[in-house]
N, C-alpha and C positions, 0 to 999 in steps of 0.2 A: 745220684750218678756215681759208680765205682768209675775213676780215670787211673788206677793207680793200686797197687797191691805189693806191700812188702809183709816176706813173713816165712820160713823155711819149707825149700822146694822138699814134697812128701813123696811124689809120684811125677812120671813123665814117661811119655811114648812121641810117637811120629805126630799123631792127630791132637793130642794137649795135654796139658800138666795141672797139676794139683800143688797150691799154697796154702800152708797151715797159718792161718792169723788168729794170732789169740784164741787158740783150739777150736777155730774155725775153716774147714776145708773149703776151698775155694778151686770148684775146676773153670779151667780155661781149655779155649781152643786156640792151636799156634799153628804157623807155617814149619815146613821145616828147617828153616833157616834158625829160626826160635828156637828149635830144637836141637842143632847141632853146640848155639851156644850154650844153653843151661845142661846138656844132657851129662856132662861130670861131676852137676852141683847136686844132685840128692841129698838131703840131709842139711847142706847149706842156707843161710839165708838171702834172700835174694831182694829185688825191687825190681818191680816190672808196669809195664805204662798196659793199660787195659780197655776195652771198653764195653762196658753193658748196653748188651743192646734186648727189647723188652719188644713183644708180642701179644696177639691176643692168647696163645696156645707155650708161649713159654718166654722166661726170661734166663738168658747164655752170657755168659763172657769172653771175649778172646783177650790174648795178651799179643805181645809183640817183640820182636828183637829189637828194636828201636825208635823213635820217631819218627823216622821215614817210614817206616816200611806203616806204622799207623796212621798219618797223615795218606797215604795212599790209599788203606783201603775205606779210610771216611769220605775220600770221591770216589772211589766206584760203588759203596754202598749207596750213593746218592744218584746213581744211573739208575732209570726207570729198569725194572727186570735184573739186577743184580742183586741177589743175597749175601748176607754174610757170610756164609758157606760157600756160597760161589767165590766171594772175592777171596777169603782165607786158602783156599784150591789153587787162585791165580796166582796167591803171590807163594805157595810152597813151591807149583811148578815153576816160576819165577820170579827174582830177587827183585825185589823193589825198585833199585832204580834202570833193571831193562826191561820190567812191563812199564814202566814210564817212557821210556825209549821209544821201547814200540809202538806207544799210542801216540808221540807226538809227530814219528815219523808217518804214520797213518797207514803202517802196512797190517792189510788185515789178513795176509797169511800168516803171518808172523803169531797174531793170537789165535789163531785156529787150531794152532798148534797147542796151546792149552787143554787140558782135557775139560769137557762139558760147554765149551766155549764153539757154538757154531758161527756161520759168518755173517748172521741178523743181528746178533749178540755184541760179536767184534764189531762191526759199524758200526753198532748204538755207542759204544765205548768211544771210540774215535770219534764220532760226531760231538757227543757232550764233551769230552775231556780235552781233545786232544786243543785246543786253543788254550782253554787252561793251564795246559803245560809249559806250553810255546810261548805263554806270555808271563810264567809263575817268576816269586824271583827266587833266588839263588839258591836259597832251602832245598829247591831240589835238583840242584848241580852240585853231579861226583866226578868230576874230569878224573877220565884214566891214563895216565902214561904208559904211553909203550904197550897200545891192542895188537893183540896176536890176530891175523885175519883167519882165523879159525873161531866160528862163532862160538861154541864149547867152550872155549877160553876166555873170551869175554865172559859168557853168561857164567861159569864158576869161578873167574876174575873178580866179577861183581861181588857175586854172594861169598865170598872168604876176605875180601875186604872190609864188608859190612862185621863180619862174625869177630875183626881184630886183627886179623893175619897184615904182616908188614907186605908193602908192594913188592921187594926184590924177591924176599921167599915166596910168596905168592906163585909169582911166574914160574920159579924154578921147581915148587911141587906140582904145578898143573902141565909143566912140560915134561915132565918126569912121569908122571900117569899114564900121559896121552902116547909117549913114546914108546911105552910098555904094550898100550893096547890103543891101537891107533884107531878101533872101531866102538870104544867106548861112547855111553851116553853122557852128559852132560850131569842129572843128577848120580850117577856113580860115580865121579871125577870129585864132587862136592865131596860126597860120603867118603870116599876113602882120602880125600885131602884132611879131614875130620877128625878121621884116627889119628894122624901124624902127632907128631908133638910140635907146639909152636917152636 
């Protein structure tokens, strides 16, 4: 079982990145959260938490920005009807800890909104998971201070917290975006927070 891969980042896109170990190319599939963090490190060395997951028709890797965000998707791959590729989808359109949000709240418009995610899918999620959240411990509480009731805000709140960005800047680049183009989506808020310089 690969849990784990350190070795210099050779390649990376939106859908996954490639690690050299011991001249050995290693691709992974990542959210794009994963991707906003490593995407300046090309050529760097890196360490990254991974998991192989094996088939009768192929064996893949994914990596992860963090422990959360892979602790997350080893329960929804353990939802009857969710793939790895599904759940890797769910957590690029959304940061780890507000599709855990979502599921403990039990709003199943809320994941519908996901793409490939219909509302037989969402229920199934919420029926399995969502006690298990509600009753998880604290591993996966991120208390935020000071939510903007603009949900865009939260949700790229979330994911630039996870990525390293401090709380104060945080708020002051995501209100500065939003101010700019106040009909913006939520992953372009990310993306161009991205660019900035911390």
């Amino acid at each position: 079982m690969i849990v784990s891969l350190r070795g210099k980042l050779i390649k990376i896109s939106e859908k996954f990145l490639v690690i050299d170990t011991n001249g050995v190319g290693y691709r992974c599939y990542i959210t794009l959260q994963t991707y906003g963090k490593y995407l300046n490190s090309t050529d760097e060395e890196i360490s990254i938490s991974t998991h192989y997951h094996v088939t009768d028709s192929a064996h893949t890797l994914f990596a992860f920005v963090d422990e959360l965000e892979k602790d997350i998707f080893m329960l929804l791959i353990g939802v009857s009807g969710i793939g790895p590729k599904t759940a890797i989808q769910m957590l690029s359109a959304i940061n780890a800890t507000e599709l855990k949000n979502r599921i403990a709240s039990g709003e199943v418009d809320l994941l519908t909104a996901v793409p490939g995610i219909g509302a037989k899918t969402a229920k199934r999620i919420i029926i399995e998971l969502k006690e298990k959240f509600n009753t998880e411990s604290s591993k996966f509480d991120m208390p935020i201070e000071g939510n903007d009731s603009d949900p865009r805000f939260k949700d790229a709140y979330d994911a630039l917290i996870i990525l390293g960005y401090k709380s104060a800047e945080t708020k002051m680049i995501i209100s500065n975006i939003i101010d700019k183009d106040n009909s913006i989506k939520t992953e372009e808020i990310i993306k161009k927070a991205l660019k900035k310089e911390r």
